[in-house]
C-alpha positions as CSV (number, residue, x, y, z in Angstrom):
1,X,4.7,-3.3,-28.4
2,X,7.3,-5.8,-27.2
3,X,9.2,-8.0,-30.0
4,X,11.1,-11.3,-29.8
5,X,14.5,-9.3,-29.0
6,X,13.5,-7.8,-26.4
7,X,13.2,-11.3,-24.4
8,X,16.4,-11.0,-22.9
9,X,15.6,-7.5,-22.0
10,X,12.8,-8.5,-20.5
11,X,14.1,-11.6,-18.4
12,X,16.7,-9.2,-17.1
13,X,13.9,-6.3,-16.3
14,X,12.1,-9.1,-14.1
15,X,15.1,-10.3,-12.7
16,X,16.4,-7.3,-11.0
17,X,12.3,-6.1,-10.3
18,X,12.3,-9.0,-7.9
19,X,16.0,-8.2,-6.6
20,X,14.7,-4.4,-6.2
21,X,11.1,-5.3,-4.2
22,X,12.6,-7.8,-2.3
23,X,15.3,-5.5,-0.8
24,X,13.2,-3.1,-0.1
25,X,10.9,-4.9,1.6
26,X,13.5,-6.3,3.4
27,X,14.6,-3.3,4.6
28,X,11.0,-2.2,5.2
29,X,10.5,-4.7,7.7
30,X,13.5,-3.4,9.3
31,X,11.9,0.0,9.8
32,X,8.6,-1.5,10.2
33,X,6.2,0.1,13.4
34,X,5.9,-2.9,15.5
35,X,2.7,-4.5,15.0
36,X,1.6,-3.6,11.8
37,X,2.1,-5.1,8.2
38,X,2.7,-3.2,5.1
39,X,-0.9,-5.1,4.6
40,X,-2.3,-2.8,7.4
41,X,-0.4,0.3,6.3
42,X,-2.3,0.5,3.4
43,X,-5.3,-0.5,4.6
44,X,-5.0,2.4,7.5
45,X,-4.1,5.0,4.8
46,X,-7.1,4.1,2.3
47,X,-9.6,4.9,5.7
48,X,-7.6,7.5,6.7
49,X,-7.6,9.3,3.6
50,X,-11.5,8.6,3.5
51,X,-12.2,9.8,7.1
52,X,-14.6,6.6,6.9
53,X,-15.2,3.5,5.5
54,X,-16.6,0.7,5.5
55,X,-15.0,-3.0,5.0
56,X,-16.8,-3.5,1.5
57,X,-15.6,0.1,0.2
58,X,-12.1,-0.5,1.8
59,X,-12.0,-3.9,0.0
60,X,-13.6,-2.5,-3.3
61,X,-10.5,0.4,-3.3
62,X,-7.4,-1.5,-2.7
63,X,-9.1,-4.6,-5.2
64,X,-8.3,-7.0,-2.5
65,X,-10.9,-9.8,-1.9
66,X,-13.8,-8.8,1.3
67,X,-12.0,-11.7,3.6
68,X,-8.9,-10.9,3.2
69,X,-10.0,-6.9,4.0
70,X,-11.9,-8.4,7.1
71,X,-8.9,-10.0,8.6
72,X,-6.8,-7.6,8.2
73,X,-9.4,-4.9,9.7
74,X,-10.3,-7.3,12.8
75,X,-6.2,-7.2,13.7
76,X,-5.9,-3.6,13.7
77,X,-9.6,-3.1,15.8
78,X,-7.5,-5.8,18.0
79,X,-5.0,-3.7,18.3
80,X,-6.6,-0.5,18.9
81,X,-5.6,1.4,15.6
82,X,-9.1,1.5,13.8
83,X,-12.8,1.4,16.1
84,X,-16.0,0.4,14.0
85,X,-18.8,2.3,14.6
86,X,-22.8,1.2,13.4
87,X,-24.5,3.6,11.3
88,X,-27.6,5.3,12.7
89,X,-29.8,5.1,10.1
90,X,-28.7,1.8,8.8
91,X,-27.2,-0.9,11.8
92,X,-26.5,-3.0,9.2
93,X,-23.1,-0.7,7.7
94,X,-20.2,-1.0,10.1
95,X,-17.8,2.4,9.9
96,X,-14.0,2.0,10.1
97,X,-12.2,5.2,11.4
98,X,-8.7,5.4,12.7
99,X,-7.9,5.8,16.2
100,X,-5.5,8.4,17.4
101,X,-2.9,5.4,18.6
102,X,-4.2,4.4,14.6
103,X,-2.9,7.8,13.4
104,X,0.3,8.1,15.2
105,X,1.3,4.2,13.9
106,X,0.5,5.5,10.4
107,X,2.6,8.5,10.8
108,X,5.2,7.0,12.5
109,X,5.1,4.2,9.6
110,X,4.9,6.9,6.6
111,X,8.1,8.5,7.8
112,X,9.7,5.2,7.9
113,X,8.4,4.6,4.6
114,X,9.6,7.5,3.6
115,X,13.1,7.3,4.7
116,X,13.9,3.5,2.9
117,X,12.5,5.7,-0.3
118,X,14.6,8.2,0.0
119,X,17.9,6.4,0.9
120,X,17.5,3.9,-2.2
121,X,16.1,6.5,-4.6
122,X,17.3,9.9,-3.1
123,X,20.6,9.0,-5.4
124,X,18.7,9.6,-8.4
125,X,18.6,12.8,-10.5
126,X,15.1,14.2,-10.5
127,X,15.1,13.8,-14.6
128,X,15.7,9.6,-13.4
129,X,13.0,10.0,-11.1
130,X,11.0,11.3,-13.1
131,X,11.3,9.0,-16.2
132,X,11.1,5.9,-13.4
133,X,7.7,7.9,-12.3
134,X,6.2,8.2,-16.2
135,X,7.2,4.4,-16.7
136,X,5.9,3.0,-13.7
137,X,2.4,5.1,-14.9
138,X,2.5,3.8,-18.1
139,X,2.5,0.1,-16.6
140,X,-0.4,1.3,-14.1
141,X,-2.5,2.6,-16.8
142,X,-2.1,-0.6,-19.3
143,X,-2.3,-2.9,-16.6
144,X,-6.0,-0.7,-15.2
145,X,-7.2,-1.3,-18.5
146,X,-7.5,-4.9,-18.4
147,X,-9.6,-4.4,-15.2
């Protein structure tokens, strides 16, 4: 449990969180595959890792609102990274599966990804790492509770 004292601890904590995520998106967008968002990415990886979704179970995984999933899923069909597909048996359900152009922007994307990682944290020992790892799982977990 966090007490009074540790207010300036805290104020500095959030201070150099926003420093840290806003350099490295920064330097994500750098890197960035052109023509998709970090938005997208995500989006792309949750389908991929499914094989198929659709835009209410996409939505309902990444706990982002169904328009917001809907946009973001018409751009990349506009773009030719994800197809929609009816179902058979049920016309109603619309499948999202990644494309093959889909796949190669989300590999080319992870490696990206990947690389800004490993430049900014590749410095750390891997007891750091792993203590950043725990603490950032501890946050995760307290802040799935209140779900």
């Amino acid at each position: 449990m966090i007490e009074g004292s540790l207010s300036p601890s805290l104020e500095r904590l959030e201070i150099t969180l926003q420093q840290l995520i806003r350099r490295i998106h920064e330097k994500m967008e750098i890197l960035m595959v052109q023509g998709i968002t970090g938005s997208q990415f995500f989006v792309m990886k949750k389908i991929h890792e499914k094989g198929k979704m659709t835009v209410s179970e996409v939505a309902n995984e990444l706990n982002v609102s169904l328009s917001a999933i809907t946009a973001l899923t018409d751009r990349l069909y506009k773009n030719g990274l994800i197809k929609r597909d009816r179902d058979e048996k049920d016309r109603r359900l619309v499948w999202l599966t990644i494309t093959p152009q889909g796949e190669k922007t989300l590999q080319d994307y992870g490696v990206n990804r990947q690389e800004v990682f490993r430049k900014y944290l590749g410095d750390l020992s891997q007891e750091d790492l792993s203590s950043l790892i725990n603490i950032c799982d501890k946050i995760l977990t307290s802040m799935k509770k209140e779900s």
